[in-house]
C-alpha positions, 0 to 999 in steps of 0.5 A, a space after each residue: 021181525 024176530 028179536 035178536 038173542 042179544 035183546 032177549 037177553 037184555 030184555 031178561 036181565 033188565 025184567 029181573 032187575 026191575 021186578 026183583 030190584 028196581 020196582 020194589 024199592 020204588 013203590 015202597 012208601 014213605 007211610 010204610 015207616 014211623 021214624 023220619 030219618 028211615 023217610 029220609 033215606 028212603 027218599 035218598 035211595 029212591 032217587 038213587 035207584 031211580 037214576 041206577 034204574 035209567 042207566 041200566 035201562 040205556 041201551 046206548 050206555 049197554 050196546 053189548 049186554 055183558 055192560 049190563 052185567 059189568 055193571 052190575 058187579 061194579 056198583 056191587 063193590 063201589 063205595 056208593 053201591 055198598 052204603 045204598 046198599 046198607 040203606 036198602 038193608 036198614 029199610 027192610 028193602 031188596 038191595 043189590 047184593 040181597 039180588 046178586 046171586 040170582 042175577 048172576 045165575 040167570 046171566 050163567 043161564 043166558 050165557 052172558 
């Protein structure tokens, strides 16, 4: 059975997220940092991309993929998305915004 476009596409944003995004941030490793408060926010940010992680991943939550991208611009601007953001900056790990320009090219390129 062929696979629609509109999985493709999905398949594509969400492999780019996970591999340029979610994965990184989830396997960096409280070891990896001396001072606690920068363990503490890397376990806060974890959660948190953990949870980012599984709502972009619902296809539910996505029945169209332009959500996905829709989304992605939101939590850019949200209030939530900028301070993890600036945590992901503090932890020398990729953040959304870092992400941003290439995840919007390949939606260009997908036509999304």
């Amino acid at each position: 059975m062929a696979i629609k476009v509109e999985d493709r596409k999905r398949e594509e944003l969400l492999k780019f997220l996970d591999e340029k995004l979610f994965g990184p941030v989830l396997q960096a490793a409280a070891g990896d940092y001396k001072e606690e408060d920068l363990k503490k926010k890397l376990h806060e940010v974890k959660k948190y991309v953990e949870k980012e992680k599984h709502r972009f991943h619902d296809h539910a939550r996505y029945p169209a993929v332009s959500g996905i991208k829709k989304d992605f611009i939101f939590a850019l601007g949200s209030k939530t998305g900028r301070k993890m953001d600036h945590d992901l900056g503090e932890l020398e790990l990729p953040s959304m915004a870092g992400i941003k320009d290439g995840f919007l090219k390949l939606c260009e390129e997908l036509g999304v």
